[in-house]
C-alpha positions in Angstrom: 13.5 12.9 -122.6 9.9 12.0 -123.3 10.8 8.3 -123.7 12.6 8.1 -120.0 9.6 10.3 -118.4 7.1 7.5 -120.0 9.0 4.8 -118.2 9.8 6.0 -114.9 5.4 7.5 -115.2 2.9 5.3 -113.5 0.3 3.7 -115.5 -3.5 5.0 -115.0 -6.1 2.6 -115.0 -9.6 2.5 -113.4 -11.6 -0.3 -111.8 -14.9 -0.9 -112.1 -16.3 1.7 -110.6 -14.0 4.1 -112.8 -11.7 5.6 -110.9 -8.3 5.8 -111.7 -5.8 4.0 -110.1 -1.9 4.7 -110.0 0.2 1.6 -110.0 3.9 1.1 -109.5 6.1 0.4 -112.3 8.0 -3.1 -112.0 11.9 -2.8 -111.8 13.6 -4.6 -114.6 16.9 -5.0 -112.3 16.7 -8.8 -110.8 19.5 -7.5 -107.9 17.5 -7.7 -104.2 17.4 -4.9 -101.9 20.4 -3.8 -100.1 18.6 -4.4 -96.4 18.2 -7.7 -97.4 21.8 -9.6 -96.2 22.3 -13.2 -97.0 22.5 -15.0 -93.6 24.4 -18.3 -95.6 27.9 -18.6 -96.1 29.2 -18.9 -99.7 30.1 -22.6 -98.5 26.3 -23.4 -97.7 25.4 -21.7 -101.1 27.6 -23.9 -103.0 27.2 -27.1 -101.4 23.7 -26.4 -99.3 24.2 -30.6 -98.8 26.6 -30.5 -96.8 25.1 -28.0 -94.0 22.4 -30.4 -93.3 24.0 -31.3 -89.3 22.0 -34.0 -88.1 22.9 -32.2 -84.2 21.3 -28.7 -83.5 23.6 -26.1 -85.2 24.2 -23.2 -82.9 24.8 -20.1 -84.1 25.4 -16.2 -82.6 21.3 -15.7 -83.0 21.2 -19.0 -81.3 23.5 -19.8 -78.8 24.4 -23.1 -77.0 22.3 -23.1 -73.7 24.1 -22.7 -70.5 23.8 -24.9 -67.7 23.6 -23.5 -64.0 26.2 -25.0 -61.0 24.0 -26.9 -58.8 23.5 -24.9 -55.5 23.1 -28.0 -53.0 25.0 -30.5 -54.4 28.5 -31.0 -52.3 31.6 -30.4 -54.5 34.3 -33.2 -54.7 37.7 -32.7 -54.2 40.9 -34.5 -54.3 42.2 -35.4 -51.0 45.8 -35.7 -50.7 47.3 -38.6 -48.4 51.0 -38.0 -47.3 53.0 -41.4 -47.0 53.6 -42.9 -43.9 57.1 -41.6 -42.3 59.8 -43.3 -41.3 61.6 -43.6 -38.1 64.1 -40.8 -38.8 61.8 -39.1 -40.3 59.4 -39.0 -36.8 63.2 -38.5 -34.5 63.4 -35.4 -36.7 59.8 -34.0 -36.5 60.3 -34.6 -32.4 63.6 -33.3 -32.2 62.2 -29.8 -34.3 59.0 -29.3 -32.4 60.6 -29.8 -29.0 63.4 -28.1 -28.8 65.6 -26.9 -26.1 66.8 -23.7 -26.1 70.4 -25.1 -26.0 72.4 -27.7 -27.9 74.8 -30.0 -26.6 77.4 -32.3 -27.8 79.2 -34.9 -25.4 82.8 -35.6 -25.6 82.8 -39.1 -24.3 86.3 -41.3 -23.3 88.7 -38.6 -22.8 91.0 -37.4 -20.3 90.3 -35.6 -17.7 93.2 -32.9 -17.8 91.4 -31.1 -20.6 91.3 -27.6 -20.3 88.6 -25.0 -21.5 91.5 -23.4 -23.8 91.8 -27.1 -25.2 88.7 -27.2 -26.9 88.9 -23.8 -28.0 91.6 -24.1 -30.2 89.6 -26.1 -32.6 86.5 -23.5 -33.2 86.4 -23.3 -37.0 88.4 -19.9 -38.0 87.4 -17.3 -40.9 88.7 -18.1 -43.9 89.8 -14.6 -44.0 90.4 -13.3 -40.6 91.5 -15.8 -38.0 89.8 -14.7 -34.6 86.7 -14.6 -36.0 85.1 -17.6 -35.3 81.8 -16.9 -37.9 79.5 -20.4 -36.2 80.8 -23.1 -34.3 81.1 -21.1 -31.2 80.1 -22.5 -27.6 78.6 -20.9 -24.5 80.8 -23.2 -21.9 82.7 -26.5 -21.3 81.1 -28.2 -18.2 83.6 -31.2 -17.2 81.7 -34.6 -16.0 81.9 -35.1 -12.6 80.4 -37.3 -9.6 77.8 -35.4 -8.5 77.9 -36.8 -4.8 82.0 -36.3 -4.6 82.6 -34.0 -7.4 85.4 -36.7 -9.0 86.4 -35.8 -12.6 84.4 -38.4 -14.9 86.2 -39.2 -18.6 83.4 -36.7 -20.6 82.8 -33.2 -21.0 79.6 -31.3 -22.0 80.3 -28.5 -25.2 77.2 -26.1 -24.5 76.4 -24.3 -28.0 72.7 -21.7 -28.7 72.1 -23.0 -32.0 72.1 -26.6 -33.3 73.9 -24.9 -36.6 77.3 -24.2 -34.5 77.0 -27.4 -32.5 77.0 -29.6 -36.2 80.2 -27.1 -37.3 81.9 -27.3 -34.6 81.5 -31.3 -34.8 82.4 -31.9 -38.4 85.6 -29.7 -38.0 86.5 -31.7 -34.4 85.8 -34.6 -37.1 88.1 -33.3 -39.5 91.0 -32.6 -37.7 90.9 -35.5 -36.3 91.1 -37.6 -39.4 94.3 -35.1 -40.4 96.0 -35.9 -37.2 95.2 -39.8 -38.3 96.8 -39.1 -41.6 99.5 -37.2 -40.9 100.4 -39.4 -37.8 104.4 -39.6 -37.6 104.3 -42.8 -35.5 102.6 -44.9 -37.9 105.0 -46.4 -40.8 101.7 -46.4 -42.9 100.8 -42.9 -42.0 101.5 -39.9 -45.1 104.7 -37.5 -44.5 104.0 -34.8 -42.3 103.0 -31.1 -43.8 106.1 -28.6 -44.0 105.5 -25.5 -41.8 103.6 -22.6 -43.8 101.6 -25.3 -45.8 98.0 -24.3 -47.0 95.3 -26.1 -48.2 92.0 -24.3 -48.7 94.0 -21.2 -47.0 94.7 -23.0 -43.8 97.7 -23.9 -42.4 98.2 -28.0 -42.0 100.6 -28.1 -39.8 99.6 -25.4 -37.3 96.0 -27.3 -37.5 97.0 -30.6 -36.7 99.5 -29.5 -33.4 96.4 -27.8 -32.1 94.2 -30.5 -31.5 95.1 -32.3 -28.3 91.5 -33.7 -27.5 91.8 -37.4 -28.2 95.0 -39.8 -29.4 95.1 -40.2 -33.4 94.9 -44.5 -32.9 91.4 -43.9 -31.0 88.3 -42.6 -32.5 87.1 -39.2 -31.7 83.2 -39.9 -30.0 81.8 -36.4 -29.9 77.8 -36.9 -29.9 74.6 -34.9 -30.0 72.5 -35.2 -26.9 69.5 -36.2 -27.6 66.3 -33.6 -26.6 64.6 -33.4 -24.7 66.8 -33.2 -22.2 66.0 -35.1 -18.8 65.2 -31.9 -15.9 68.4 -32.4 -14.0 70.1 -32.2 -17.3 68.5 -29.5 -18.5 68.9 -28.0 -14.7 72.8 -28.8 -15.2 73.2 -27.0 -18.7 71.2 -24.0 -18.0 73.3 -23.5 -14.8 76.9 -23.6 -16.3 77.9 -26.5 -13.8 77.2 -28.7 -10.9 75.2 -27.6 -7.9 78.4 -27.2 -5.2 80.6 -25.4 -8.0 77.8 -23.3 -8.9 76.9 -20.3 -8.6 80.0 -19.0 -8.6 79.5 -15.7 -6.6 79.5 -14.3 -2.9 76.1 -14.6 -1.0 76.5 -11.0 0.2 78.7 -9.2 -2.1 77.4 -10.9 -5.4 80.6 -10.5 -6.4 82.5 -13.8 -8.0 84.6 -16.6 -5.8 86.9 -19.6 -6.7 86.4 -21.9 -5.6 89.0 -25.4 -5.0 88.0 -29.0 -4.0 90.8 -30.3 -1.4 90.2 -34.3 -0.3 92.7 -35.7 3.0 93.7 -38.8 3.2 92.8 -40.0 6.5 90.4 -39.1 9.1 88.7 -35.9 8.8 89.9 -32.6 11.0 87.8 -30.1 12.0 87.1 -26.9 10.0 89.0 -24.1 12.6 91.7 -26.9 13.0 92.5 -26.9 9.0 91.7 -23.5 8.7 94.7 -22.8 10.8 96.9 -24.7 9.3 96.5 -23.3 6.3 96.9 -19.7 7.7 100.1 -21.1 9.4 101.5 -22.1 6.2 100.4 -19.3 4.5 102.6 -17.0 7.5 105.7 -19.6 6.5 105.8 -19.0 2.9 105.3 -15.4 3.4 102.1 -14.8 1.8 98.1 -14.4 2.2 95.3 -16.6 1.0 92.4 -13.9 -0.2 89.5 -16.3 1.5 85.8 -15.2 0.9 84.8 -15.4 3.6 87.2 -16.0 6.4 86.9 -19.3 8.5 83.3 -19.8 7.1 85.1 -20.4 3.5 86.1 -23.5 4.0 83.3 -26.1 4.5 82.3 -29.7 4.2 81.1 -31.5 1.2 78.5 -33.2 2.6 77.2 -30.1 3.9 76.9 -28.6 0.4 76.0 -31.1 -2.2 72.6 -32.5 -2.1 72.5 -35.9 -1.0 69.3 -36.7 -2.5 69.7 -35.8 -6.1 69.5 -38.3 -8.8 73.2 -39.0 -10.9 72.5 -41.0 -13.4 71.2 -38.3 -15.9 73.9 -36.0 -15.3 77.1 -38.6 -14.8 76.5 -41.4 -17.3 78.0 -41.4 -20.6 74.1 -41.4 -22.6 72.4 -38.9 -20.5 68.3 -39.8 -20.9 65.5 -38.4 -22.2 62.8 -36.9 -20.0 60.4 -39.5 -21.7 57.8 -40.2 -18.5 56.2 -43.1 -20.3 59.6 -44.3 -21.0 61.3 -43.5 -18.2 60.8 -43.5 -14.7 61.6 -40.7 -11.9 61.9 -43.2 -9.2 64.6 -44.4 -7.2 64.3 -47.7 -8.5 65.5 -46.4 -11.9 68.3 -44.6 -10.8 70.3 -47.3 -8.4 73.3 -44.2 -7.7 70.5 -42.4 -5.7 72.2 -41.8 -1.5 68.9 -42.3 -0.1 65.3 -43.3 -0.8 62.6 -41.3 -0.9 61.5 -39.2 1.8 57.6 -39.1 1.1 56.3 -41.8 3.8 56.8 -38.8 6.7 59.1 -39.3 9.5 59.4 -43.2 9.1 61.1 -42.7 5.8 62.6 -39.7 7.3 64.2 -42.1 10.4 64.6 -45.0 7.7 66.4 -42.5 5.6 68.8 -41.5 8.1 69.4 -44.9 9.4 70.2 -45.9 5.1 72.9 -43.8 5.0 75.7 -46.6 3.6 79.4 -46.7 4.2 80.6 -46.6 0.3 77.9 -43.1 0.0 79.8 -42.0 3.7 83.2 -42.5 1.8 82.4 -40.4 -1.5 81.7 -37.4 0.3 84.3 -37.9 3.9 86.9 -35.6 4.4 86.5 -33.4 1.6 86.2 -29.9 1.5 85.3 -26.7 -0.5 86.9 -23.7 0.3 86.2 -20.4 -1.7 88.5 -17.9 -2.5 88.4 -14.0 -4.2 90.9 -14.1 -7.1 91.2 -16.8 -9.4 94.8 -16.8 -9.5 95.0 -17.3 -5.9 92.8 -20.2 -5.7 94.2 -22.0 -8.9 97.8 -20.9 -7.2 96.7 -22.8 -4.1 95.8 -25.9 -6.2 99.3 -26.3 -7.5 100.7 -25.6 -3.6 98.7 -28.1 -1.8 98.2 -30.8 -4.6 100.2 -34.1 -3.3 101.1 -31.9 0.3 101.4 -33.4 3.0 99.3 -31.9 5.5 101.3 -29.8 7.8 100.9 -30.6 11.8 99.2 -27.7 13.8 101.5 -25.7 16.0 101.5 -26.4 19.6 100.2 -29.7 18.9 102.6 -32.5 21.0 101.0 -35.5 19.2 102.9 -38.2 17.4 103.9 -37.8 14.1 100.8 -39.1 11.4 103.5 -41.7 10.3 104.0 -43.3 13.7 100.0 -44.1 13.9 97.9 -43.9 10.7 100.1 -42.6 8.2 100.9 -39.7 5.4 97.9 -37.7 4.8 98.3 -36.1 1.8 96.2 -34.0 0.4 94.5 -33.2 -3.1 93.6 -30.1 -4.8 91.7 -29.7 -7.6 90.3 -26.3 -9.0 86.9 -26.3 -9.9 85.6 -25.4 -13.1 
């Protein structure tokens, strides 16, 4: 006890002067402090060579300096060049960004007894229920006509809301089409025919291919997309459902609906009371009544309906044009079917217009008449009555006979649709 007490005792000594001094007793233990902590890993106290970096060495205490974005310096980026397109590519872009609000195919080098009912029969079916027609649906058929004399030309127009049913509709024209080709029984070379109640894909073959009466199976089938945008007496032509005389198709007072039938006479031309008695008479004689609109007033000229000045070519050629303006030209001089020139001088073009006036534009539009009827059956029933007639004398009339002086005139009746 004594001996630990004498070690852990400090040791008196005195200075110079004598005073006594305490002094602390050294610690045998060579172990440092424990708040002193070795800042060197036991790598750099092994091997202290091989810590000697000739760079700065950065550590947590002394941290690698940052370097601030400069504030007025302009920032580089990559820039992005598209290619160059191509032709198709451009058609595309045009065709997307200016759209019409209708698409139309044209059914070029047909006949001209087509029906509406005709066409109708080859909308794609459901693959599940057959009168639904899910796309390929059109608005209307508009038949191509002579817009002076309102002939049948060989084309019709297929008027669809969405370019989506026009392509469907055309790809499954397309296909039947090549069926009818391959399953033709005329042709030696040609596969046999389908047996009745055949399916393929869940439609019946045979049923498919006796439907489609559009074009003969030795000719191709030339159903294209018009082109947008569509020249304005095109687009006028489309958006109306028809041509100007045949439309629209209701009464002026009543706004109810007329039929109406085109009727050409061989011969020269009667006057409107004359051949609207006539056909009263022969109405009397077959014991029947002809529902006319409008009494004697239904019956009127051509000429005094259809506008002579209008241009034909975009709406009777078989590649309708595109309203272009610094392609194409409005001007006469670009559509040579124009009846007259233009009327802008003031009355000498007026007088010069009127004098213009041809025999071949007097013949497309003499002695042809539009007469309007109420019911639809009674004017497509007139049609078949008076197409190839002979047109009946007037009673009390004590003329020769048409055969003795200028011969038959026949007439011919056409329904317009």
């Amino acid at each position: 006890m004594r001996a630990s007490e004498q070690s852990n005792s400090t040791d008196l000594s005195s200075n110079e002067n004598g005073v006594a001094v305490s002094a602390p007793a050294l610690s045998t233990s060579s172990t440092p402090a424990s708040s002193e902590v070795s800042e060197q890993s036991l790598l750099e106290e092994l091997f202290p060579e091989a810590s000697n970096y000739i760079q700065p060495h950065y550590t947590t205490r002394n941290p690698y300096p940052k370097l601030d974005l400069p504030s007025h310096s302009p920032v580089i980026r990559k820039t992005l060049i598209d290619p160059k397109k191509t032709e198709r590519e451009r058609y595309i872009e045009m065709f997307q960004t200016r759209s019409e609000n209708l698409t139309t195919l044209q059914f070029l080098y047909c006949s001209t007894e087509l029906t509406e009912m005709d066409f109708r029969r080859i909308i794609p079916k459901g693959r599940h229920i057959d009168s639904w027609a899910a796309e390929g649906e059109f608005i209307r058929v508009i038949p191509g006509r002579d817009p002076l004399s309102l002939e049948r030309l060989p084309f019709y127009y297929l008027v669809f809301r969405t370019p989506e049913s026009a392509l469907a509709y055309q790809r499954n024209a397309a296909r039947l089409h090549k069926l009818c080709q391959l399953y033709h029984p005329n042709d030696i070379l040609s596969a046999l025919p389908p047996p009745k109640g055949f399916l393929e894909d869940g439609e019946d073959i045979a049923q498919a291919t006796s439907s489609y009466l559009l074009r003969p199976t030795g000719a191709p089938l030339i159903l294209n997309l018009v082109m947008q945008p569509y020249n304005p007496a095109l687009r006028t032509l489309l958006t109306d459902g028809g041509y100007k005389p045949i439309v629209p198709s209701v009464h002026p007072t009543t706004k109810k609906p007329v039929f109406k039938v085109l009727m050409r006479i061989d011969g020269y031309e009667p006057l409107p009371a004359d051949l609207y008695r006539i056909i009263r008479q022969d109405a009397y004689r077959r014991g029947l009544t002809w529902p006319l609109s409008m009494g004697e007033k239904s019956i009127s000229r051509l000429r005094d309906v259809v506008n002579l000045r209008a241009k034909f070519l975009p709406v009777s050629s078989s590649s309708p044009r595109a309203a272009n303006p610094s392609r194409y030209k409005t001007d006469r001089e670009d559509d040579p079917n124009t009846a007259f020139p233009d009327s802008s001088e003031g009355e000498e073009g007026a007088d010069r217009e009127a004098k213009e006036m041809n025999q071949l534009i007097m013949n497309r539009v003499y002695n042809r008449w539009v007469i309007t009827f109420d019911e639809e059956e009674a004017a497509k029933r007139f049609a078949r009555l008076w197409n190839r007639k002979i047109l009946p004398r007037r009673e009390g009339e004590k003329m020769v006979p048409w055969k003795d002086t200028e011969g038959v005139r026949t007439c011919s009746v056409e329904y317009l649709w």
